[in-house]
N, C-alpha and C positions, 0 to 999 in steps of 0.2 A: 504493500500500500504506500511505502513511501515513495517509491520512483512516480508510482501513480500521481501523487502531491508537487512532485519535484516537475513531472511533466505538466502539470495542469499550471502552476506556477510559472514553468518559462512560456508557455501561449497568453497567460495572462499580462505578462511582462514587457512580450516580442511581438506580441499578437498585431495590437494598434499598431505597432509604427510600421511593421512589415505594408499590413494592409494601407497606410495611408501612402506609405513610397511607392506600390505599385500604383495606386489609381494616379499620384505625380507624375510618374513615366508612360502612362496610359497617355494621360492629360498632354505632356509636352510632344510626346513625340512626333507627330505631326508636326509642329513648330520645330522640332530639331533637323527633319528632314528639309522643313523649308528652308532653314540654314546652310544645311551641307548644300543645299542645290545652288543658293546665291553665293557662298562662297567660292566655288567650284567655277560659277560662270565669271564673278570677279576674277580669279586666278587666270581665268583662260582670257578674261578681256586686260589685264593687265601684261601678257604676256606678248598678245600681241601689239599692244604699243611699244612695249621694247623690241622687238624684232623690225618696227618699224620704224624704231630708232634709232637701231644702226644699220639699218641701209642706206642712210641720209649721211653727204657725207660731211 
């Protein structure tokens, strides 16, 4: 019975914050995806202005 107590105690403990970090990364993830995608086309438009910066002479 005590492991039983010890396990009901770490769900009590862990339970909440587990639960509230997944619905956070539920929540943003969308928003992080949109992220990667703007940074991504930033990198590629920043890339080619330098390429077209040194062909200039």
């Amino acid at each position: 019975m005590d492991q039983f107590q010890m396990l009901t105690n770490l769900i009590e403990n862990f339970g909440f914050p587990i639960v509230v970090t997944a619905y956070l990364l539920l929540r943003f993830e969308k928003r992080i995806e949109m992220l990667t995608e703007v940074i991504s086309e930033l990198k590629n438009t920043c890339s080619c202005i330098v390429s077209e910066n040194q062909r200039r002479p």
